[in-house]
Each structure stands twice: as structure tokens, then as C-alpha cells.
C-alpha positions in Angstrom: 27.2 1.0 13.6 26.1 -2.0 15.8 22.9 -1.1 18.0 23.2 -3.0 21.5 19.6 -3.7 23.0 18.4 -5.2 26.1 15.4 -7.5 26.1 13.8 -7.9 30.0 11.0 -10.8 29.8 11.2 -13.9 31.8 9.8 -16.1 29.3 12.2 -18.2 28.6 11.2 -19.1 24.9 11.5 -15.4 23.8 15.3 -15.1 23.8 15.5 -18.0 21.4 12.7 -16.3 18.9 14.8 -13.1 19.4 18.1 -14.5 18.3 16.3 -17.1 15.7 14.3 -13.9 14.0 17.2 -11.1 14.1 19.4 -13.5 13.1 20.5 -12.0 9.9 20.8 -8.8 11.4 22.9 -10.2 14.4 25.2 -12.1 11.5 25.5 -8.8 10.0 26.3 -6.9 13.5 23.6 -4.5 12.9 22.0 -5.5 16.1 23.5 -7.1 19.5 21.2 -8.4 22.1 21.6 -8.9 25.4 18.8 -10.6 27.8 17.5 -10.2 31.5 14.9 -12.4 33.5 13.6 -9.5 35.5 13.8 -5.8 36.0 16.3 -6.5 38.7 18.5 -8.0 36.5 18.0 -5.4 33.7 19.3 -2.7 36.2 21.9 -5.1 36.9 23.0 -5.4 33.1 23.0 -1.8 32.5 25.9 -1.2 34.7 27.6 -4.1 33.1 26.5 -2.6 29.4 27.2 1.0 29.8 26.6 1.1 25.8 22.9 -0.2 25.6 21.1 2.0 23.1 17.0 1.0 23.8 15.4 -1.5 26.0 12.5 -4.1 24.9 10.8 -5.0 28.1 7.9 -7.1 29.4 5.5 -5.2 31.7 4.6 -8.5 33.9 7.6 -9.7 35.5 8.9 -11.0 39.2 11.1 -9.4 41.6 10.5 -5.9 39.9 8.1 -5.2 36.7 8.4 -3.3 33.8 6.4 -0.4 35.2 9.0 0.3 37.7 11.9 -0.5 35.6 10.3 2.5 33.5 10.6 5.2 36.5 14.6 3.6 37.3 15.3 4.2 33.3 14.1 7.4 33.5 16.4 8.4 36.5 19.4 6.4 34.8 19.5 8.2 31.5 17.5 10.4 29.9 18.9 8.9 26.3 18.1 5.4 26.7 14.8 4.5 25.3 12.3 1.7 26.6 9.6 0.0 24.4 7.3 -2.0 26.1 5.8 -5.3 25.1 2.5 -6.3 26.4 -0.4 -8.5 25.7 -4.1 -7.0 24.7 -5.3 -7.3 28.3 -2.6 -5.0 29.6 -3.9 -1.8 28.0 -4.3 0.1 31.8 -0.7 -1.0 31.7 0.2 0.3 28.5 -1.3 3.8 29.2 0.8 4.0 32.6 3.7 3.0 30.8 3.5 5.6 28.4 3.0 8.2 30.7 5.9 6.8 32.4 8.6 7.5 29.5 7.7 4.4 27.3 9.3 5.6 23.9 6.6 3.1 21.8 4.9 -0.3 22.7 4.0 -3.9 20.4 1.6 -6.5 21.3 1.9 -10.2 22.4 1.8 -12.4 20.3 4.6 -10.2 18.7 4.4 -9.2 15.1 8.2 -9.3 14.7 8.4 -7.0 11.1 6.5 -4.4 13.5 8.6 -4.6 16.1 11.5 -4.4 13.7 10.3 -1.4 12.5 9.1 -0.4 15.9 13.2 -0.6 16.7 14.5 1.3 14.1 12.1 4.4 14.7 13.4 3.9 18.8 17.0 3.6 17.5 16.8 6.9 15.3 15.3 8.7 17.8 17.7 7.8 20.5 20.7 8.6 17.8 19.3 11.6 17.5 19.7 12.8 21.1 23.2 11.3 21.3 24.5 13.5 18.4 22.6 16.8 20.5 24.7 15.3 23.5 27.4 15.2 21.9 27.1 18.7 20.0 26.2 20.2 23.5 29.5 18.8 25.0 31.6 20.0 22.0 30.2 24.0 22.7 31.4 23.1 26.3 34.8 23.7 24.9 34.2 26.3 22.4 32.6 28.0 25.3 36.4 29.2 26.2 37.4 30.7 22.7 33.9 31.6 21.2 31.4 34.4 22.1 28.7 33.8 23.9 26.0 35.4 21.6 27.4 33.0 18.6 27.6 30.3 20.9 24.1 30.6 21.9 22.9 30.2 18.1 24.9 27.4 17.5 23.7 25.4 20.1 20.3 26.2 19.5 20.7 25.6 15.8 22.0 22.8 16.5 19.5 21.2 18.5 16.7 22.1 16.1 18.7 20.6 13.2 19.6 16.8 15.2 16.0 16.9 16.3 13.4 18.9 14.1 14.5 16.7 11.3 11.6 15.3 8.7 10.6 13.5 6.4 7.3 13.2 3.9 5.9 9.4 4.1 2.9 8.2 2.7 -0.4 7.1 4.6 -3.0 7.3 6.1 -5.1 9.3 9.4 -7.8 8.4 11.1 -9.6 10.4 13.7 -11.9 9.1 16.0 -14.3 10.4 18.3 -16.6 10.0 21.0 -19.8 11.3 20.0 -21.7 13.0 22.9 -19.0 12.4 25.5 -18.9 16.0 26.6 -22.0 15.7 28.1 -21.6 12.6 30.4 -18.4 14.5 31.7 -20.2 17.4 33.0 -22.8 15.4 34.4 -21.3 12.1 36.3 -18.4 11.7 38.6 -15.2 12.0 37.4 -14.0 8.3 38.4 -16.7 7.4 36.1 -15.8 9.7 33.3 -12.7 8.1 33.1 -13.6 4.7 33.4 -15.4 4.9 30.5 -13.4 7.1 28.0 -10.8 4.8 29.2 -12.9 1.5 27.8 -13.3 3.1 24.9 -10.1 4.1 24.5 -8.8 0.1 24.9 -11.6 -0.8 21.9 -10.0 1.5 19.4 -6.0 0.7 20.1 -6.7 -2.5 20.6 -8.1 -2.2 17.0 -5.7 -0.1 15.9 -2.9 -2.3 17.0 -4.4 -5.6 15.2 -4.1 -4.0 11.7 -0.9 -2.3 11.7 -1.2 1.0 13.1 -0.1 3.3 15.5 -1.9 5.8 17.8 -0.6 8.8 17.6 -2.4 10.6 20.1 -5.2 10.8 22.8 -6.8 14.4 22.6 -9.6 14.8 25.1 -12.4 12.2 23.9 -10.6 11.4 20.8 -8.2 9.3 19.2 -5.4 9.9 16.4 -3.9 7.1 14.8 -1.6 6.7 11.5 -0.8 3.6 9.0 1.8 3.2 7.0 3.0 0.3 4.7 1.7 -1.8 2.2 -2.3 -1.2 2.0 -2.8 1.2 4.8 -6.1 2.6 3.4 -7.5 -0.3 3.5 -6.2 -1.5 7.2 -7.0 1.9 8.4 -10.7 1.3 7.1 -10.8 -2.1 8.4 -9.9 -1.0 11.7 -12.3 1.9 12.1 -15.4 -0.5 11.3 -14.3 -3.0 14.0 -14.3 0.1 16.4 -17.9 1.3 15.2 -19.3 -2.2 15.1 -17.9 -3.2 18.8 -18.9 0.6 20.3 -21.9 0.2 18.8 -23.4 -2.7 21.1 -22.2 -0.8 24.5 -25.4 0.9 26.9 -24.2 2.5 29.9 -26.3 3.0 32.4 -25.6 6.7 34.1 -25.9 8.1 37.3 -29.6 9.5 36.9 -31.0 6.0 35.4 -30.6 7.1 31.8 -28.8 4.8 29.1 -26.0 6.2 27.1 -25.4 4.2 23.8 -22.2 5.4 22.8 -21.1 6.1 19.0 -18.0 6.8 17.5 -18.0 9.3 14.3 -14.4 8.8 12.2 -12.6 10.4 9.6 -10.1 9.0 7.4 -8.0 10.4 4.6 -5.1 9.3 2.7 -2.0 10.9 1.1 1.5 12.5 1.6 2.1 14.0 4.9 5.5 15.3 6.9 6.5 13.1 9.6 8.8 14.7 12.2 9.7 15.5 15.8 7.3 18.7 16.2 7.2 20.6 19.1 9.1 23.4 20.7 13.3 23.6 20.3 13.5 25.7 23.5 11.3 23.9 26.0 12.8 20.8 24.4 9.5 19.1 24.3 8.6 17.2 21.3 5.6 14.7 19.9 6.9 12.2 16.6 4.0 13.3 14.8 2.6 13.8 11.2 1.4 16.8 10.1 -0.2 18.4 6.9 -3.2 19.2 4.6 -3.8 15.4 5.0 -3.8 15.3 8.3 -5.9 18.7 8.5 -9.1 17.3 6.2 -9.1 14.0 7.9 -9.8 15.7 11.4 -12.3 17.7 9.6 -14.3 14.8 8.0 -14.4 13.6 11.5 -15.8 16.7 12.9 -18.5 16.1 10.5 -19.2 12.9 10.5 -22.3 11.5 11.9 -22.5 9.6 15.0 -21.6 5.8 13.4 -19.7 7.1 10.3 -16.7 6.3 8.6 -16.2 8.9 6.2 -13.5 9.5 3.8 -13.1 11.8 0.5 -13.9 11.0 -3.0 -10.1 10.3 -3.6 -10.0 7.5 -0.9 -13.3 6.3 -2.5 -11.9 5.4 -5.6 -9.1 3.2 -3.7 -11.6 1.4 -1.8 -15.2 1.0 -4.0 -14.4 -2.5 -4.9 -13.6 -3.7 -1.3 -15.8 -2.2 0.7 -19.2 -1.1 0.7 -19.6 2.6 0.1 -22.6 5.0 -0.3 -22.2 8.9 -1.3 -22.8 11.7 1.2 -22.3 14.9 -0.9 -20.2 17.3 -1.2 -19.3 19.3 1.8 -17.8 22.8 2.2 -14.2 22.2 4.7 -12.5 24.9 6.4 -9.5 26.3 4.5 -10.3 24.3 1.3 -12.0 26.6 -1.9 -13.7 24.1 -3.5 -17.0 21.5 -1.9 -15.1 18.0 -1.1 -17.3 15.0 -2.3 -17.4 12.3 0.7 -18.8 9.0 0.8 -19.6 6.7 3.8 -17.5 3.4 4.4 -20.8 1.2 5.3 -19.3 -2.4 5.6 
């Protein structure tokens, strides 16, 4: 089934690239595009194009930005999905934009086989919710002939099936965190608490984002972010050392004339893990998130790592001795796991 999807930018260049790179796809009516200048003209186009299924739009834009075209999405349909496109600098931006209902974002210059991919996760997700509409409108009319206790299960079962679906991928998770960043909270002001988790937060997706991978999550002071695809140990790793190495030269000079030289400890591990909408069915709240024993030890080997570490398990070791520079740790006791894991350090 043909997916139709509106592009908003105002460069003029960019509808050209779209049709010249999708052009298979557009040959093959897999994909349809349709383009607008401005938010104004997006709006404009989605009352011509009642069928749109996602939106790719440009957050800096004249006569109305892609910030506000967000909040107007979000009160036009809750179905259609927006992914945002935005250069490095625009990381604030991006932030806000999530907050503001932005399904997923790419980065200028754009990486096109990520934003393909970037699409098809946007256009499964948003087939998803039609088939819940849908299922919700067809138990409107069952509503007159069925009872309402059966009724209720369906429609519940229903929803958990269309959206709880899942599937095991393989990759990798990295865990990031601010070491010693509890303490500057409880002791500056608050605009300045966020300030700076906020610059550190724009070091590590900006890193993140230059190999391949996606952040996950923010989670107080630190960050979760997954890889997939062809190397994505070794793009995870590279990654994690551009974040130490560029955290590493930062002094911040605090409120009572003290220096804060902030360090990042990370942990990394590799594997199968289940990828899924998880969350709760009856609040119908849900994260696209990975879960898992993989997903479990890496958080853990963070937690333990040293201010300035990478660490990763003896299994990721083996994948990455002859391209990177790795010294042994020990073995380490983990919760939940019965036997001492071996870990090594990721040094350069």
C-alpha cells in the first residue's frame, strides 16, 4: 500500500534530492510525496491531502516554523506522525520538538539510508494506530449485538495486540552518565542545572547521531542510546570515546568559585534484545524501546564504571581487540547474573 508523506522545508534544492533519492520507491508507488514551502502551506496541504500518513518537516522556516506546525499536528490528528529534520546546531530545537509530539528526528546534511529507515519505523508505527482506529470503530457496531463484558476484552485485546507487538533485533546499548551531577543539582540554581545537563546532553546525541544511532532515552543525568546495522559495536564504541574525549576538556566554574570537571562513565553491551512499543495498554502510553538481559548488563557496567570509562564485557572484547585499544578490568559480580562477568576498558 502506497504511503503518502509531506515534506515542509523551504529549501528549494531538497524536493529534487527527495524525488531523485526515492525515486525507485516512487516508481514502484511505495512512497508518494507531496511538498510545502512553509508550515503555512503544510496546514494548507493537509486539508487538500486528507490521506497523508507522516510529515518530514524542517524546524527553521518563514511565515510559521516547524515548532509550531508540531502543536497544530497535534490538534489535527493524533495519527499523523511528524519527524523533524534539523541541523547539529538546532539541538534546544530538537528537544522542544520532541517534547512537542515529534515521532523521531535526522540531521542536516541528511543521511538518506537513515532517514529511509527513519520512515519506515514512522510509517509502521502510524499503521499501527490506524488498524486500533479502525478496530475501535468496528466494536462501535458490535456494541449493539455484543455484550458489554466481551466487548470490553476485545477491545482491550485488541489494542494490546496492534500495538504491544515485538520483535528481537540485534545490537547494541550504551548507557551514559554524568558522573557527580547529583551534587551540582542540589547545590546551584536550577536554571543552571539545566543549562548544563542540557550541554552535555547536545555532546552525546550529537555524537550519537554522527555514527548511526539513536537515543533512546534521557533518564535524569543520563543517556540511553541503541545501534543497529552493519558494525554497530564498533559505531557504538566509536561514539562513546568522542563523548569522553570532548566532556573531558569542559571546567565549569560553580556558584561558590569551585571548578567542576565533568566526566562521563559508559557502558556498552552487545547482543539480542526485544524491540517493542512497551508501556501500559490502559493508560495508552507507550516508549518504542528495547528491552532485555542485554539491555539490563549494559546499564549495570555503566553503574560501575569509573568516571572516564568505557566498559564493555569480555564477549564485546573479543569483537573489538583488534580495533581498539583495550586493557582488562576484572571480573565483576552484576546483579541478577550467577557467575563474575570479565570486563575490560575501551582506552582508544
Amino acid at each position: 500500500m502506497k504511503a503518502k508523506i509531506l515534506v515542509v522545508d523551504d529549501e528549494a534544492d531538497l524536493q529534487l534530492l527527495i524525488k531523485q533519492k526515492f525515486r525507485r520507491q516512487i516508481r514502484e508507488q511505495q512512497y508518494e510525496f507531496i511538498f510545502a514551502e512553509n508550515g503555512l502551506r503544510a496546514l494548507e496541504m493537509l486539508v487538500e491531502h486528507t490521506d497523508v500518513d507522516m510529515v518530514l518537516s524542517d524546524i527553521n522556516m518563514p511565515e510559521m516554523d516547524g515548532l509550531t506546525l508540531l502543536v497544530r499536528l497535534g490538534e489535527m490528528s493524533p495519527i499523523l506522525k511528524s519527524v523533524i529534520v534539523s541541523a547539529y546546531g538546532d539541538m534546544d530545537n530538537i528537544r522542544m520538538a520532541m517534547n512537542r509530539g515529534a515521532f523521531d528526528f535526522v540531521t542536516k546534511p541528511i543521511d538518506f539510508r537513515d532517514l529511509e529507515l527513519t520512515m519506515e519505523k514512522t510509517l509502521l508505527y502510524v499503521a499501527q494506530l490506524k488498524e486500533t482506529l479502525k478496530a475501535v470503530r468496528e466494536n462501535d457496531i458490535l456494541r449493539m449485538y455484543v455484550d458489554s463484558s466481551v466487548l470490553q476484552f476485545m477491545t482491550r485485546e485488541t489494542f494490546e495486540q496492534s500495538l504491544m507487538t515485538s520483535e528481537n533485533i540485534e545490537g547494541t546499548v550504551v548507557f551514559m552518565d554524568m558522573c557527580g551531577f547529583t551534587a551540582i543539582s542540589e547545590k546551584e540554581q536550577p536554571d543552571r542545572v539545566v543549562k548544563l545537563i542540557n550541554k552535555y546532553f547536545d555532546v552525546m546525541v550529537k555524537e550519537i547521531i554522527a555514527q548511526g544511532g539513536h537515543v533512546d532515552k534521557f533518564m535524569g543525568d543520563a543517556v540511553m542510546a541503541v545501534f543497529r546495522g552493519d558494525y554497530h559495536l564498533d559505531r557504538a564504541v566509536e561514539s562513546s570515546l568522542a563523548v569522553r574525549n570532548h566532556i573531558n576538556v569542559f571546567k565549569e566554574e560553580l556558584s561558590d568559585q569551585s571548578g567542576y570537571f565533568p566526566k562521563v562513565s559508559i557502558g556498552i553491551n552487545s547482543g539480542e534484545m526485544v524491540s517493542g512499543n512497551i508501556g501500559s495498554a490502559a493508560l495508552k502510553r507507550l516508549d518504542y524501546t528495547v528491552i532485555g538481559d542485554v539491555v539490563n548488563v549494559a546499564q549495570r557496567l555503566q553503574s560501575i564504571a569509573k568516571p572516564g570509562q568505557v566498559v564493555v564485557p569480555q564477549s564485546a572484547y573479543e569483537k573489538l581487540k583488534e580495533a581498539f585499544q583495550c586493557t582488562v578490568v576484572g571480573e565483576v559480580n552484576l546483579k541478577n547474573k550467577s557467575n563474575p562477568v570479565l570486563i575490560y576498558e575501551v582506552l582508544e
